[in-house]
N, C-alpha and C positions, 0 to 999 in steps of 0.2 A: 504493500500500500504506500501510496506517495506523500510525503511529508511537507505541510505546508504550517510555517510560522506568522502569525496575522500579528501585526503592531500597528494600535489606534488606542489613544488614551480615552476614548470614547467607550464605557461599556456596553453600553446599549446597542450602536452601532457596530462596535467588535463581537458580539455575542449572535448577534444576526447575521453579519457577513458569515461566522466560524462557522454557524450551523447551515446556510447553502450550501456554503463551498466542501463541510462534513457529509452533507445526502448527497456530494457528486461521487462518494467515493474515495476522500483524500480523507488521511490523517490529522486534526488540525491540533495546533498549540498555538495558546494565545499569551500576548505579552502588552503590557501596560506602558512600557517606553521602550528606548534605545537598551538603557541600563540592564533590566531584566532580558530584554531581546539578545544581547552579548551573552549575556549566561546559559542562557536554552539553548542559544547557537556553540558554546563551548559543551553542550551536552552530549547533543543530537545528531543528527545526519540527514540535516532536513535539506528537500532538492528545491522548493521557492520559498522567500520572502518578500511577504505581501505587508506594505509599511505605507504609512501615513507618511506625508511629509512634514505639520507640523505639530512636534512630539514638544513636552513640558523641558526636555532634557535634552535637544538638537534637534537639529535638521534631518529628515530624509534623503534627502540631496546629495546632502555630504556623508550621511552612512552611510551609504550605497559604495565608497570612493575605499570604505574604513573594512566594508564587509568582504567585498571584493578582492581586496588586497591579500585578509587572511583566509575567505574562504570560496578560491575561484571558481568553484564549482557549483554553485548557488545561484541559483537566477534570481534576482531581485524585480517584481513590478511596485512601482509608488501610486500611491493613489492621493489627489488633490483636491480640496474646496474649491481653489484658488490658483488653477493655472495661470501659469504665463510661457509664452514660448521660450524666456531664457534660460529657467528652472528646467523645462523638457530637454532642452537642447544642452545642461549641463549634467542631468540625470543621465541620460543615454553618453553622454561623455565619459561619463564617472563608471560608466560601465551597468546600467540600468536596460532590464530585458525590455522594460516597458514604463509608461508613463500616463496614466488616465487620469479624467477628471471622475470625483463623486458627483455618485444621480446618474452617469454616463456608463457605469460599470456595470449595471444589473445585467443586461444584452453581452457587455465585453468580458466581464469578468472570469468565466468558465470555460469559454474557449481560448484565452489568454494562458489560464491556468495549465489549460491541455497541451499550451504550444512550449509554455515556459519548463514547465514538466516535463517532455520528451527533451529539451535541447540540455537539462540538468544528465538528463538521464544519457545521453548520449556525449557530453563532456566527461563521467564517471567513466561510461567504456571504454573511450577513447585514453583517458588514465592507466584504464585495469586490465590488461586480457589474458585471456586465458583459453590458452588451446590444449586438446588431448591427445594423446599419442602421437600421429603420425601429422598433423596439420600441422606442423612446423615445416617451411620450406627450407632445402639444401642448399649446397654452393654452386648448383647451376642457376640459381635466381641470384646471385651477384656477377652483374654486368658489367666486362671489360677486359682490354688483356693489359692497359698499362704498366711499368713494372713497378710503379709504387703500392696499386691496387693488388696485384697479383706478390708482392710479398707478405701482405697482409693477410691473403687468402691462404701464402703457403702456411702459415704461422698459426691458422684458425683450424686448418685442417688438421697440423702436427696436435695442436692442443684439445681439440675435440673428444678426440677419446678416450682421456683422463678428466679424472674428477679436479682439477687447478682450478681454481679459482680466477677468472680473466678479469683484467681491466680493460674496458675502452677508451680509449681516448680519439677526440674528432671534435670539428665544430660544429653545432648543429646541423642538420639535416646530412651527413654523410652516411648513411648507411648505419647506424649504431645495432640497431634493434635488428636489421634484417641477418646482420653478424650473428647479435647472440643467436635468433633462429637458427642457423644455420651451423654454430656449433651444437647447439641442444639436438636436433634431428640428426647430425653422425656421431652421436655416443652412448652409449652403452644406457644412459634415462631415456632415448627417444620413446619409450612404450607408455613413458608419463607424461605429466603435464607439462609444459612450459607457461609460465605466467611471470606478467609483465608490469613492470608500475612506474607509473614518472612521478617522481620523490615530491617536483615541484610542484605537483599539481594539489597538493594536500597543507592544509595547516598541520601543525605540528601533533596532536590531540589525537587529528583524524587521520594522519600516515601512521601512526605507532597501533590504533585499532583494525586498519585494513593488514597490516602489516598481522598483527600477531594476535588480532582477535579478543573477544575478553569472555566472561563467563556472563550469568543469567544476576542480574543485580548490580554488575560492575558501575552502572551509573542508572538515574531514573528509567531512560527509557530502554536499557538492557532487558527486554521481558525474556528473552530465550539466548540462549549461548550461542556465538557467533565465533565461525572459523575464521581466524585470518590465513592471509596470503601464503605466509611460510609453511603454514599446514598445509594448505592446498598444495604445493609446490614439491610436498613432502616425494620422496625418491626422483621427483627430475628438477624442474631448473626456475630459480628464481632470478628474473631478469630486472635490475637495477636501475631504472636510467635516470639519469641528472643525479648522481648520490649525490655529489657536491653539493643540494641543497638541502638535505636531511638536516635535521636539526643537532647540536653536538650533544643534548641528552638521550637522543633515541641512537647515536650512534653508537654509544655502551651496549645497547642490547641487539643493536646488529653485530657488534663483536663477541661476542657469547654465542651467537648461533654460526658464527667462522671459527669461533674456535672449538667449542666443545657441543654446538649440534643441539642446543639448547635454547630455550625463551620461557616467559612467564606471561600468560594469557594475562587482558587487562582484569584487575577482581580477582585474580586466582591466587592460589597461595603454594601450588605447587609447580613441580618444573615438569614440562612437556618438551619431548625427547624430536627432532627429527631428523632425514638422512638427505639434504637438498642443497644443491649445486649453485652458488653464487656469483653469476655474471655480473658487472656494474659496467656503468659506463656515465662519463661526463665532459662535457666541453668548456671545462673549470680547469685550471692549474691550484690542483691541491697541494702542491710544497708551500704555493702561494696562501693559500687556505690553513695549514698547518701553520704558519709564521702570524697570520690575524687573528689567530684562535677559534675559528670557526668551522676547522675540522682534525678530526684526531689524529695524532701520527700514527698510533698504533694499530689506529684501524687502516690507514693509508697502507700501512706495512701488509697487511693480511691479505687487502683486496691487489694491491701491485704485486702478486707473486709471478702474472705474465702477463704482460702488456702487451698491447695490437695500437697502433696508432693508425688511423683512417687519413685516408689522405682526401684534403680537400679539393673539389672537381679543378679548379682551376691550375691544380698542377697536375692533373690528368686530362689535358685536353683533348686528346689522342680518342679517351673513351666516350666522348659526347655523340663521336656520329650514333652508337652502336645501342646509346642511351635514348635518344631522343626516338629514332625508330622504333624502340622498345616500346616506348611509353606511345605512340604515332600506335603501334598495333592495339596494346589494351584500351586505348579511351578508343580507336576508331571501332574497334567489336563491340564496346558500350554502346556509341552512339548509332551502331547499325549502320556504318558507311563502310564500303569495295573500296578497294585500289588506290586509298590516300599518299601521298608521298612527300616527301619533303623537298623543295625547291633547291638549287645550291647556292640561291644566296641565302634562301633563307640557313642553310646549315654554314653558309661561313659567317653570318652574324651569330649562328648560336658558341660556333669556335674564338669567337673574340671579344665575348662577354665573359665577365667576370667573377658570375657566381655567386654571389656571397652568403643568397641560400642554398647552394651548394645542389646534390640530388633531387631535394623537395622542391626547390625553386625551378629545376630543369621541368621534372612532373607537372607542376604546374601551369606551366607555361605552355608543355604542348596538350593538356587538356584542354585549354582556351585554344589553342593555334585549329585543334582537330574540330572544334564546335565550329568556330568561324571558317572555315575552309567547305571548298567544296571536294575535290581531288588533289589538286596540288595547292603543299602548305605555301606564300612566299610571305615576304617580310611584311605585307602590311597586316598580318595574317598574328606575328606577333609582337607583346608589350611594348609599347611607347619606347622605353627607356633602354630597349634593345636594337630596336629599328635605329634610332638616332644616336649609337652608342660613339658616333665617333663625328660626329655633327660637329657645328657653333658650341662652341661653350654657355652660352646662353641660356640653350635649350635645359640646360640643367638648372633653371632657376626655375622652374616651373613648381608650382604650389607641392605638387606628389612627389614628384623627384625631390626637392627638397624634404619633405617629410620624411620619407623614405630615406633619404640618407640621414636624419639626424636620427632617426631610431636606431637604423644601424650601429651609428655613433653610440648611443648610449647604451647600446646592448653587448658592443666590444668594451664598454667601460664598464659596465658590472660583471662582465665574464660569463655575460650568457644569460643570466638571473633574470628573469622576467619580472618577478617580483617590484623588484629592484628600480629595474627599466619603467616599469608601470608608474611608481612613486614619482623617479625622479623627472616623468613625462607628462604628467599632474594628471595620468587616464587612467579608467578602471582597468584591472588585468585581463579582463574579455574585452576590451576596447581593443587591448594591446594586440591580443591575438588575433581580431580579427584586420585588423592592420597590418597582421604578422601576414595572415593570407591573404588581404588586399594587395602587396606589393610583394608577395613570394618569398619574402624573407626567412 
């Protein structure tokens, strides 16, 4: 059942919204301000919040900016007496699913909740996954013969079918994840699970419960015992990605399960035993990390027993043609188009682009090139900032391109941390991300 938190200092009118929105079928918890709202929310695992704008104790506005931050995975709609377009227009900045007025919400409110609901619910999977036995793809689904790529692949092969403990290291979007697959499916776990989790996607509370589960009573709304991750993961592969932003409390008890195979469910009082494979990976420099105090050496030492470094696409330019074709057949079989192909200029603009979203950014790009096209891709087929990559210098003053480069900027200055990036770019972290996908980054 779906979990929805209502905040309106109004009882009367919070007590009527809780009980609709309760006969639609959601879960409801009600909260009296901001104040109480942060505590439910440090509870729970609720996927909308549904909030007043003006609360005795703050803005809505600006919670939205505060909620976001710690807990990305929440969709927030705000509901108003007192619209104004600049309040909408900074809610949705702030990273706000949605923005209504009161009296206008009877009609919106429930198909709102239905839309904000699936999009929580689909941010969570896109966090979590979890496949079984043999749905892990091989090392034929890593495309290219480079030699920087193809030492990497000797090195994932050699270590495969031992139990080591791998570290990844790469910059966002090169391939991290599709690696750990593909050591998990050639070793001796492929019959088990592989399951997967991005550290940064979770506040601190709600990574250490997905992670290791807690028992029936562990906090209020604990009514039944809940597995975590590492149990599921139990005899094949728990795949790590962005450990770099785990928090340095929860990282004492991911070193207890590297070292002696061990955790303590949240609420519980005893030690639960299990036998599971530790991939990580980050596009962090943790020596760096380890000197700020913000992550452990010791546990640095246990995950770097073998290191794979991913090389970023721009120093494998070599592998673009073989890439881009790649990606030109899966979306064209999506979209139900024959005989698509790539132009050659459009593949010498894809050779002399830069990358900086790396693989994800190439994917992206010919998902949009293969929509837009009819048979053959050419350049006006793809992104602005590709086409004109070697124009007037001017042309990069353009309102996106700008954008886009200062995000970049700020996301090589946190080391990746979106978090971070989010703060210091005064937008919600779903703002960020979908920025992140607006400009392929």
């Amino acid at each position: 059942m779906n979990k929805i938190l209502i905040v309106d200092d109004e009882e009367k009118l919070r007590s009527l919204l809780s009980r609709i929105v309760s006969l639609e079928g959601f879960a409801v918890t009600q909260a009296k301000d901001l104040k109480s709202a942060l505590k439910m929310l440090q509870k729970d695992d609720f996927d909308v919040l549904l909030c007043d704008v003006k609360l005795p104790d703050g803005n809505g506005v600006g919670f939205v900016k505060e909620v976001k931050a710690i807990y990305p995975l929440i969709e927030v709609i705000l509901l108003t007496a007192y619209g104004n377009i600049s309040d909408g227009v900074k809610a949705i900045k702030n990273g706000a699913f949605d923005y209504i007025l009161k009296g206008d919400d009877n009609d919106k409110i429930i198909p709102l909740l239905n839309q904000a609901t699936k999009k929580s619910i689909q941010n969570k999977n896109a966090a979590v996954k979890i496949r079984d036995n043999n749905n892990a793809p091989g090392f034929n689904s890593i495309i290219g013969n480079s030699s920087s790529l193809q030492q990497a692949v000797f090195l994932a092969k050699k270590i495969a079918a031992t139990d080591t403990t791998v570290l990844l290291l790469g910059e966002t979007g090169t391939g991290k994840e599709i690696f750990a697959n593909a050591i998990h499916s050639n070793s001796k776990r492929a019959t088990y699970a592989f399951v997967a989790i991005n550290c940064s996607a979770f506040a601190k509370d709600l990574l250490e419960s997905e992670l290791f589960g807690y028992v029936t009573g562990a906090f209020t709304s604990a009514i039944k015992e809940k597995k975590g991750l590492v149990e599921i993961a139990n005899g094949g592969t728990l795949f790590l990605d962005e450990v770099g932003e785990m928090n340095i409390q929860l990282q004492a008890k991911l070193l207890r399960v590297l070292e002696n195979g061990e955790f303590i469910k949240l609420g519980d009082t005893k030690t639960s035993k299990v036998n599971v494979r530790i991939i990580a990976a980050t596009n962090k420099d943790l020596k760096k990390s380890i000197e700020d105090g913000s992550f452990r050496e010791d546990l640095f030492y246990r995950l770097n027993v073998f290191t794979i470094n991913l090389p970023a696409l721009r120093n494998r330019l070599e592998d673009i043609n073989a890439l881009a074709n790649h990606f030109l057949t899966v979306y064209a079989d999506k979209e139900n188009k024959t005989n698509v192909q790539l132009s050659d200029d459009a593949i010498r603009l894809l050779k002399n682009y830069a990358w900086n979203g790396n693989i994800r950014e190439l994917r992206n790009v010919m998902e949009r090139a293969v929509i837009l096209a009819d048979n053959i891709i050419l350049p006006e087929h793809l992104p602005y900032e590709i086409q004109n990559q070697n124009n007037n210098p001017a042309n990069s003053l353009s309102l996106s391109s700008v954008e886009k480069n200062h995000i970049q900027k700020v996301l090589q200055y946190t080391n990746g941390n979106k978090t971070k990036a989010a703060e210091y770019l005064g937008i919600g972290l779903t703002t960020l991300y979908r920025k992140l996908e607006e400009y392929s980054i």
